[in-house]
LOFI-534256 format. One record per residue (C-alpha): residue in three letters; x negated, y negated, z. Coordinates in pm, 1 decimal, decimal comma. Layout:
! LOFI-534256
   r     east    north       up
 ALA        X        Y        Z
...
***
This chain:
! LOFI-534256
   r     east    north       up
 UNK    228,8   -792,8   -245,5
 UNK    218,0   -917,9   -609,8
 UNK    334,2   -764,9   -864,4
 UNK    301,2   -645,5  -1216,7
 UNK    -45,9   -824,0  -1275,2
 UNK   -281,9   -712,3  -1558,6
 UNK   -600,9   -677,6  -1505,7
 UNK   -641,3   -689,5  -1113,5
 UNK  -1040,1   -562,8  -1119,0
 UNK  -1143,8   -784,7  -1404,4
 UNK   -962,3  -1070,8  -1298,1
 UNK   -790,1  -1121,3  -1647,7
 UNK   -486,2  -1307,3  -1679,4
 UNK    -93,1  -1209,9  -1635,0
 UNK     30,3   -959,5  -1907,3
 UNK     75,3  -1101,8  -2238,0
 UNK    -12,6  -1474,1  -2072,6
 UNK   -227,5  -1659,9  -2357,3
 UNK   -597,4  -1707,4  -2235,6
 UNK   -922,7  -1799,8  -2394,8
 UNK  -1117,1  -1652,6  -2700,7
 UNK  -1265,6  -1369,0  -2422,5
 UNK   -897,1  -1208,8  -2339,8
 UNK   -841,8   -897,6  -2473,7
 UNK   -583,8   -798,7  -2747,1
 UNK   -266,8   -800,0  -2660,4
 UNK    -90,0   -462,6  -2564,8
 UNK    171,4   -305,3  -2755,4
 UNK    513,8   -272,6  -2681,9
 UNK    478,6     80,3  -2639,3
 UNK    190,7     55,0  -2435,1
 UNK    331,1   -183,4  -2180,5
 UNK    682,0    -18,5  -2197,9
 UNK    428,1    336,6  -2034,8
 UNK    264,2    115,7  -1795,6
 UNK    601,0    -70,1  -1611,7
 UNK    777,0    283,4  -1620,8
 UNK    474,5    439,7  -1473,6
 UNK    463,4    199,3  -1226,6
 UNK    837,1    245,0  -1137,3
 UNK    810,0    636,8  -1106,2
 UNK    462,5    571,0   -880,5
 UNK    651,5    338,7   -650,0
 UNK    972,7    592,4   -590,3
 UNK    756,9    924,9   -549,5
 UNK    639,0    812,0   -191,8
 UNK    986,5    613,1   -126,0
 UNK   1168,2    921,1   -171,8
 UNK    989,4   1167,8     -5,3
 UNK    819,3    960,1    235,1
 UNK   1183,0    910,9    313,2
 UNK   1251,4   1296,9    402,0
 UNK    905,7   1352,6    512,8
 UNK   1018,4   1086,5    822,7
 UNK   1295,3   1286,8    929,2
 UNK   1096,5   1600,5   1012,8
 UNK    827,1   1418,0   1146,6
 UNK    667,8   1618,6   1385,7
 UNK    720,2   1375,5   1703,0
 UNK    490,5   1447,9   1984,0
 UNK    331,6   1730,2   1825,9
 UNK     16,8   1518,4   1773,1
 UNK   -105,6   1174,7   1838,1
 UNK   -184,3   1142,6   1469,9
 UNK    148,5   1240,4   1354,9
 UNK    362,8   1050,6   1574,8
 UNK    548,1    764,0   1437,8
 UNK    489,2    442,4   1541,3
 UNK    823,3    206,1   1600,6
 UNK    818,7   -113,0   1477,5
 UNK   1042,2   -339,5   1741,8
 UNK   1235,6   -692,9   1672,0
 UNK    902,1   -869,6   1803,5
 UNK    663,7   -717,0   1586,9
 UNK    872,0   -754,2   1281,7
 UNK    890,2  -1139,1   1367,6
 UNK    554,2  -1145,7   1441,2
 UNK    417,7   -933,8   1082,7
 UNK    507,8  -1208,5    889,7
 UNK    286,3  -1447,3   1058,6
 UNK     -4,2  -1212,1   1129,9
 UNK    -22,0  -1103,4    739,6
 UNK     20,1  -1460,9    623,2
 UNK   -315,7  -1533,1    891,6
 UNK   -530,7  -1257,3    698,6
 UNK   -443,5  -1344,6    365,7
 UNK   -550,5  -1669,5    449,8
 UNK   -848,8  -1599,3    596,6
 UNK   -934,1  -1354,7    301,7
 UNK   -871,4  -1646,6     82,8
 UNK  -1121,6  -1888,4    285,7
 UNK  -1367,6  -1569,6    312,9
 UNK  -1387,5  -1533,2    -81,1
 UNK  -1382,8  -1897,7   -194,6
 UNK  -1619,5  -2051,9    106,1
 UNK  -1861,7  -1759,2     54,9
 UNK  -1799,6  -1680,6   -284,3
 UNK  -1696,6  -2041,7   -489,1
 UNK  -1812,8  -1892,7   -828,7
 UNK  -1996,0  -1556,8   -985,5
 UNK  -2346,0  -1699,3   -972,9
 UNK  -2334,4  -1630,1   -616,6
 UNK  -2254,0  -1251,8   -674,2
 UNK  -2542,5  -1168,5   -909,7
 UNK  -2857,3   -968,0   -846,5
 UNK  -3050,3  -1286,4   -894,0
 UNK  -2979,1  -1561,3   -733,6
 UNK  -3042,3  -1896,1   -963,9
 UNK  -3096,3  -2210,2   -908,1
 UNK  -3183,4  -2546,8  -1124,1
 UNK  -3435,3  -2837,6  -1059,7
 UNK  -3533,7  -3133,5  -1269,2
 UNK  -3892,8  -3183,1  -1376,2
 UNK  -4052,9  -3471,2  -1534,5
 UNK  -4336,6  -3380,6  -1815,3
 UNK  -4625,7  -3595,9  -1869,8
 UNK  -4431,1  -3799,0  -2163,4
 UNK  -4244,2  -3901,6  -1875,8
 UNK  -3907,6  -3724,5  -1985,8
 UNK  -3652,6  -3537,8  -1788,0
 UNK  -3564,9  -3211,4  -1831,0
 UNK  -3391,6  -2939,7  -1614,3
 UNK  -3558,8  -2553,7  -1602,2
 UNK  -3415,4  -2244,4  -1433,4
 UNK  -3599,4  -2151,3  -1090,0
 UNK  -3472,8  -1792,9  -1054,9
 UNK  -3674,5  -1708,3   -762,7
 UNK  -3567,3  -1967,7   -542,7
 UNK  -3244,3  -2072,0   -355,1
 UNK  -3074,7  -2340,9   -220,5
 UNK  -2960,8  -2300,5    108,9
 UNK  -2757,9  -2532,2    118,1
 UNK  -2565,0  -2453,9   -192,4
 UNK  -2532,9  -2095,7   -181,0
 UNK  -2466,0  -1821,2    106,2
 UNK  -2671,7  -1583,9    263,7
 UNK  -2719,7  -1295,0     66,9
 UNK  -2574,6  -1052,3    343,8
 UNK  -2246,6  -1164,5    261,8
 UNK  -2308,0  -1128,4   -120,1
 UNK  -1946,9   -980,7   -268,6
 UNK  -2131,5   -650,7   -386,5
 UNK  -2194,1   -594,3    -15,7
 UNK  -1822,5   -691,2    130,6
 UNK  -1638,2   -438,7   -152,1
 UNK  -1912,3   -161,5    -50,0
 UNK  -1765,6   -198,7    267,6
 UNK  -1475,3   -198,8    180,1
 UNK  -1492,0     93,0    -49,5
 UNK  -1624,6    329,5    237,5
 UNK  -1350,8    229,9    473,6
 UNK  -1102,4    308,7    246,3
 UNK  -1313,1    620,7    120,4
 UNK  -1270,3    750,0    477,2
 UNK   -906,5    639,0    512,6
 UNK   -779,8    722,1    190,1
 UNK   -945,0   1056,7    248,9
 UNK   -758,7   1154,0    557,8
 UNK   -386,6    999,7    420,1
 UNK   -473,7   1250,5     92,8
 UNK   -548,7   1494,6    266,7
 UNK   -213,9   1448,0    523,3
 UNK     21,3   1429,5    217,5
 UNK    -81,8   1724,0     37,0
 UNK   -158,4   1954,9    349,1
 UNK    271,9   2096,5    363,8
 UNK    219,3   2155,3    -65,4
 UNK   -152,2   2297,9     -3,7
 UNK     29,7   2529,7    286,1
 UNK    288,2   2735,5     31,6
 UNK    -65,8   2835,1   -161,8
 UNK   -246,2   2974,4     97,9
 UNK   -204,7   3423,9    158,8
 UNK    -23,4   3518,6    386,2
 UNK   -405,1   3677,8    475,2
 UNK   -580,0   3400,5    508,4
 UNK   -819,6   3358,2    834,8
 UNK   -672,1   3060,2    975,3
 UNK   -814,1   2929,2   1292,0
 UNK   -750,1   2648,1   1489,8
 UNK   -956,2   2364,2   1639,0
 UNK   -846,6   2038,6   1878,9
 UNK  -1028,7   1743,2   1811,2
 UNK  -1029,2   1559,1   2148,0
 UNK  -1165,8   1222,0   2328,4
 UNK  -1125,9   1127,9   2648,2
 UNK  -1222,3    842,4   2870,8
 UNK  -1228,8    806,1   3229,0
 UNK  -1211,8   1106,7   3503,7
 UNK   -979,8   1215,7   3742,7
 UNK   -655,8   1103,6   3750,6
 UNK   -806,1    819,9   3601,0
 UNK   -875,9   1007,5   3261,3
 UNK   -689,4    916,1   2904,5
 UNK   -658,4   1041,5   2584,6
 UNK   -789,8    847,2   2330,4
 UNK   -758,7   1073,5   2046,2
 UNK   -601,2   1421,9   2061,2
 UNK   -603,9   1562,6   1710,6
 UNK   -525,2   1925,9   1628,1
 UNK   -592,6   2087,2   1308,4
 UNK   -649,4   2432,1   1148,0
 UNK   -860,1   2562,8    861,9
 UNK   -622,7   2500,1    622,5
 UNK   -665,7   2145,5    716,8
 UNK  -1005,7   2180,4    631,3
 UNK   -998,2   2296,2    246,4
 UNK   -728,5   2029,0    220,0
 UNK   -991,2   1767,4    377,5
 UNK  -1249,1   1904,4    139,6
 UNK  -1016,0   1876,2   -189,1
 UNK   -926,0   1509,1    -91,1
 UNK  -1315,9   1438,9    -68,2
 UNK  -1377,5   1517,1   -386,9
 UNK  -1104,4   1227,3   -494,1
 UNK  -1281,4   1006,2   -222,7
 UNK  -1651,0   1088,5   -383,2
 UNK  -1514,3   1003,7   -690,9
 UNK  -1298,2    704,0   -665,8
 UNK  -1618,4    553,7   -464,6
 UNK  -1852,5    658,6   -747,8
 UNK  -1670,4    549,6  -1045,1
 UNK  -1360,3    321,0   -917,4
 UNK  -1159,0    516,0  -1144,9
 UNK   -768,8    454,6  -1199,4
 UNK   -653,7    744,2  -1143,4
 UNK   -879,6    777,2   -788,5
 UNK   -690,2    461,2   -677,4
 UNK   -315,4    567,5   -723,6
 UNK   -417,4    887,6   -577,4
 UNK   -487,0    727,1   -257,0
 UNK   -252,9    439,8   -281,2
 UNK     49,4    691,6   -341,9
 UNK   -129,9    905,2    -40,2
 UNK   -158,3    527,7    162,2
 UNK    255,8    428,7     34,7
 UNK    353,9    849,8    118,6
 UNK    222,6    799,0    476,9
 UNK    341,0    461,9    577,3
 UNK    743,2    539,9    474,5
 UNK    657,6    859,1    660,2
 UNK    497,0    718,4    979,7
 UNK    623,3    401,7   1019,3
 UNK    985,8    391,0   1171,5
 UNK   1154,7     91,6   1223,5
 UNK   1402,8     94,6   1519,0
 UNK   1739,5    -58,5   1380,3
 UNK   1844,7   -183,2   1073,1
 UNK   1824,1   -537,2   1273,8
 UNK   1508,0   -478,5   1285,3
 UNK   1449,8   -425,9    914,3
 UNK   1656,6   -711,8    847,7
 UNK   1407,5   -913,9   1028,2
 UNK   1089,0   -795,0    856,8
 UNK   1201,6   -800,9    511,1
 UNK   1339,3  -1131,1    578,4
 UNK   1055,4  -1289,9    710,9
 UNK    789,6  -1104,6    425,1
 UNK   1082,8  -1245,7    172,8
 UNK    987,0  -1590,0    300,4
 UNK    600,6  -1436,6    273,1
 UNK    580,5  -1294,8    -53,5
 UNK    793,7  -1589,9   -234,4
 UNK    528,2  -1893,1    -60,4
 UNK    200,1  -1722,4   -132,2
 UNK    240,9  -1592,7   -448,3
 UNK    471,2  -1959,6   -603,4
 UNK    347,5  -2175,9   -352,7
 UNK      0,2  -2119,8   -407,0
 UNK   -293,5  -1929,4   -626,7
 UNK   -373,7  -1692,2   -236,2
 UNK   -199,6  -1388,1   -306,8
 UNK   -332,2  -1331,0   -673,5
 UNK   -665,5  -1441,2   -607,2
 UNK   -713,8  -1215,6   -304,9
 UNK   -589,2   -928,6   -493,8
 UNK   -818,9   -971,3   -788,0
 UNK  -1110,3  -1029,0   -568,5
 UNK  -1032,3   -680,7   -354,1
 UNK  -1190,9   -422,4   -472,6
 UNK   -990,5   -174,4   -276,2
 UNK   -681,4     75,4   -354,3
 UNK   -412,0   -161,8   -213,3
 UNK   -232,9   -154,5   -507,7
 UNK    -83,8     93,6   -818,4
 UNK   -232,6     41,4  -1134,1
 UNK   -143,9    183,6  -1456,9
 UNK   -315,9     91,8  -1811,2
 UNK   -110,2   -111,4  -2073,6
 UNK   -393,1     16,4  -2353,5
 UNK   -372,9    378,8  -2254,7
 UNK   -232,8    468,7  -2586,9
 UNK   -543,6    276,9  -2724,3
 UNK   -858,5    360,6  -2523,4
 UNK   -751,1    680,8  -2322,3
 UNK   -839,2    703,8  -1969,2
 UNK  -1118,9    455,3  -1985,7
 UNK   -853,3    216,2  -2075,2
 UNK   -887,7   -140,8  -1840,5
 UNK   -591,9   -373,8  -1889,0
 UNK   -395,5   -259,6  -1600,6
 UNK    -79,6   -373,3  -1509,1
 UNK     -5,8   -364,2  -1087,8
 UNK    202,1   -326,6   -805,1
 UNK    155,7   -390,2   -486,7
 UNK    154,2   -113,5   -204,9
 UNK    365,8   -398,7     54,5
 UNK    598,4   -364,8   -217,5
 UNK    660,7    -23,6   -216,3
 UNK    607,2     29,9    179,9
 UNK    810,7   -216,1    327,5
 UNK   1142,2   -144,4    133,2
 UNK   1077,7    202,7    197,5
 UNK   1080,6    225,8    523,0
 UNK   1424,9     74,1    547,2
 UNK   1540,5    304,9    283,3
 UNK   1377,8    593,8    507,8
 UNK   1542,7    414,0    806,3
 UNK   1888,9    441,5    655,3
 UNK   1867,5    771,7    525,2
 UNK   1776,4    886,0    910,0
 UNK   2096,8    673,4    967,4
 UNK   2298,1    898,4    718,2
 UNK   2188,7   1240,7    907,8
 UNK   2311,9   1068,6   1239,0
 UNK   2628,7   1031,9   1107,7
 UNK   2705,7   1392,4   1085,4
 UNK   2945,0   1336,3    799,9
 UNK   2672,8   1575,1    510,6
 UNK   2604,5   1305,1    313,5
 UNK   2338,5   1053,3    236,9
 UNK   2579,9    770,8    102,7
 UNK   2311,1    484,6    217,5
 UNK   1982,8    681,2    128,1
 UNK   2067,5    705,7   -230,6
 UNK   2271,1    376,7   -232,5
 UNK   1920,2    167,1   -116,3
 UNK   1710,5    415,5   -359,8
 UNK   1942,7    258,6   -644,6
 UNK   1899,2    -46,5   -510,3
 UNK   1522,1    -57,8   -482,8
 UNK   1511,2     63,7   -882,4
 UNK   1756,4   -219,4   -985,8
 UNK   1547,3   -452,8   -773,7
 UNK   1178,3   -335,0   -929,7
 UNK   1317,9   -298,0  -1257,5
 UNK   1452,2   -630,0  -1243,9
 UNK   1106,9   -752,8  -1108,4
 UNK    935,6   -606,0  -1427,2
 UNK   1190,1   -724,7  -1677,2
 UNK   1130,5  -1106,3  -1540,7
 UNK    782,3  -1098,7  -1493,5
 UNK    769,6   -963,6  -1882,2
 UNK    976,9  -1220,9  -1980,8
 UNK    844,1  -1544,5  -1797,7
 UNK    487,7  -1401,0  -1827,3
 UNK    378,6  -1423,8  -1478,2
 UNK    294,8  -1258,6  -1160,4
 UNK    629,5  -1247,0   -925,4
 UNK    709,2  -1161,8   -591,1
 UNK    848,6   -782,2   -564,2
 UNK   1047,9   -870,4   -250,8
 UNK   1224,8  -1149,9   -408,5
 UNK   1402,2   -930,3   -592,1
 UNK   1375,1   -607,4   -382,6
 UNK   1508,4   -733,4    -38,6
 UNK   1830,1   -881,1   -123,0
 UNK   1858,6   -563,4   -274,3
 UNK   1785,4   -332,4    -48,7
 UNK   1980,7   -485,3    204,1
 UNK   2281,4   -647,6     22,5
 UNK   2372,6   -334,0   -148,2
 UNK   2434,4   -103,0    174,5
 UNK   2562,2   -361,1    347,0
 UNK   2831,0   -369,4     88,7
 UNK   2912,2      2,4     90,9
 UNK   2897,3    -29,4    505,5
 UNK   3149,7   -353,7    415,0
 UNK   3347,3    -77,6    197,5
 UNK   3371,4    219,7    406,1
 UNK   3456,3    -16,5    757,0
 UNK   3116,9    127,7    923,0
 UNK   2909,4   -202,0    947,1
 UNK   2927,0   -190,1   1349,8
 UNK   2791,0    181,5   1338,1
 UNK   2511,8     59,0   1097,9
 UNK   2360,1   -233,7   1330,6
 UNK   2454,1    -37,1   1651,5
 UNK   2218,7    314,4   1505,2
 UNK   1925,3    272,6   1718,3
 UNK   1618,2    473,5   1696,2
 UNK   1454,5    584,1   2059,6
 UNK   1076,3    564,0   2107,5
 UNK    943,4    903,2   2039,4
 UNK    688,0    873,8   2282,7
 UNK    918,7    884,0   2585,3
 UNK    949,2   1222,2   2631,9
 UNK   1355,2   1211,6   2707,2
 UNK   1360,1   1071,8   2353,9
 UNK   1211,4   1338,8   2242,8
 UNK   1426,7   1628,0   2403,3
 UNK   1716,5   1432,8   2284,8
 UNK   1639,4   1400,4   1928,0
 UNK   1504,9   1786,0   1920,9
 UNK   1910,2   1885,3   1801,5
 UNK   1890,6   1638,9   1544,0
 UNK   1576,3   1708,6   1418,6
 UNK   1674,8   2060,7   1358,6
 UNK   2003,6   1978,8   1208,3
 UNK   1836,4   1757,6    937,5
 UNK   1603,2   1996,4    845,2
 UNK   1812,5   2223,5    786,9
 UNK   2008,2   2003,9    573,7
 UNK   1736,4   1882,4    368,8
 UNK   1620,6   2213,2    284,5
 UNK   1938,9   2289,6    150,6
 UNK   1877,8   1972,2    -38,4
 UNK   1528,4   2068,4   -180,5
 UNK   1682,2   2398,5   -298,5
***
């Protein structure tokens, strides 16, 4: 959840940091001035209408679309479990990986050898390897970010192709043949049988599956910029859409604790940069400070990342759904945590330009998102009715009937909105 790093594919150092006689030349002011502001509008598109997208999401209309609620417990417990895989990412990379002459094509190694003069002298053996010294070359870093890269090429490829399918739908004649399919797997028999995955889609799923694979082919061919915020906005978009948390309590609780998370691993220690640099994967927003310079083949990228753009958002999206319960018209908290979360990243930017290194987003985002509500709940005497607002599970089906007035009310209001 770093943020504002140059360079995250190259491994260069922080923006403006000096470095050796390989760094590149600084940016200009202009330059970086495009990149932070890009970076700000990339990080509030899927906040905001992630944000509405979450109120009309279809619950129980699909297994796919259904959100999933994040409780007290597993907010307590995220903390713990992220700090465990960033960890063990760390370990993987530096135990398997400990410098680049593992990663090459060839693997070298070096032997002495004495010549008949009876001196020493020390030759290159490139064709064989030290066991000892060196991994196996299954686990060879080219192979672990191929991996990687078709994971993601299949997941980023279904979370495109999710966010643009309501856009895709007001293109689309009235005309159009548009048939529908159910996608379904089931285990068991009987009584006995369950649902594993239910998915329904239509044709007009399909094109918009098709358009995101042509992102997919080519952010797995070339690696390309542009590819990656396309699927890390798609990746943010989703996650404020599908992930509801159940209480502000409860968002109290997991900011808090990834507060504490994003502050040790990223002061504390060298983890959270290193893993980032070393993941070749679109986890992150990237935008070039040498755009002006080298066009789109520009490569000193400044970053943010997607924790850092997910987790406030879904408390912003939380307390906007808190807003429409209210019944009072207004979205007083929404926009007061959407302020909140630009004062927070801008003021994450402005330091991290200043002191000329990487800082934690949250450290500045969380007492921001939270502090500033707070104060307006403080101001308005409705701090009891903010920590009392609880969510139901949409999966129970009396949730469900029970929220269906809601639903329909906020919809309605929200359109109004978008008009």
């Amino acid at each position: 959840m770093d943020s504002a790093l140059s360079d995250p594919h190259n491994g260069s150092a922080e923006a403006g940091s000096p470095t050796n006689s390989t760094t590149r030349p600084p940016s200009t002011p202009e330059g970086i001035a495009l990149a932070y502001g890009s970076l700000l509008l990339m990080a509030l598109l899927p906040i905001f209408f992630g944000a509405l997208r979450s109120v009309r999401c279809a619950r129980g209309k699909n297994a796919s679309d259904m959100p999933e609620t994040i409780t007290s417990r597993d907010a307590a417990r995220f903390p713990i479990i992220a700090s465990c895989t960033l960890l063990g990412l760390y370990l993987f990379f530096k135990v398997y990986f400990p410098n680049k002459s593992y990663t090459g094509s060839v693997l070298k190694t070096w032997k002495t050898q004495k010549s008949k003069k009876g001196k020493t002298a020390v030759i290159q053996n490139p064709t064989t390897r030290d066991s000892h010294s060196c991994p196996s070359e299954i686990f060879s870093q080219e192979y672990i970010n191929l991996l990687l890269s078709m994971y993601f090429f299949v997941l980023g490829i279904l979370a495109l192709s999710h966010t643009i399918s309501p856009f895709m739908n007001k293109f689309f004649p009235a005309t159009f043949p548009n048939r529908q399919y159910q996608l379904l797997f089931t285990q068991g028999s009987g009584e006995n049988k369950e649902e594993i995955i239910n998915y329904e889609f239509d044709t007009k799923d399909l094109v918009c599956l098709g358009l995101s694979s042509i992102v997919g082919v080519w952010y797995l061919l070339r690696k390309h910029w542009i590819a990656n915020n396309l699927f890390g906005l798609a990746f943010s978009l989703n996650g404020v859409e599908l992930l509801h948390l159940n209480n502000v309590s409860t968002g109290c609780i997991l900011l808090g604790g990834l507060f504490i998370y994003d502050v040790f691993w990223v002061f504390g220690t060298n983890v959270m940069v290193t893993v980032a640099k070393s993941f070749e994967a679109p986890i992150k927003l990237v935008f070039p400070q040498d755009l002006l310079e080298k066009g789109l083949e520009a490569n000193n990228f400044a970053m943010l990342g997607l924790g850092d753009v997910v987790i406030p958002g879904i408390f912003i999206a939380l307390l906007l759904r808190f807003d429409i319960s209210l019944k009072k018209n207004t979205h007083t908290y929404f926009y007061t945590s959407f302020a909140a979360y630009i004062f927070g990243l801008g003021l994450t930017i402005f330091i991290m330009h200043i002191f000329k290194h990487a800082q934690p987003a949250l450290l500045y985002l969380v007492p921001a998102c939270i502090g500033f509500p707070v104060l307006v709940a403080l101001a308005k005497g409705e701090v009891t009715e903010m920590f009392s607002y609880e969510e139901s599970n949409p999966k129970d089906p009396a949730a469900v009937t029970e929220s269906k007035g809601t639903e329909a009310s906020a919809s309605k209001g929200l359109e109004k909105k978008e008009k």
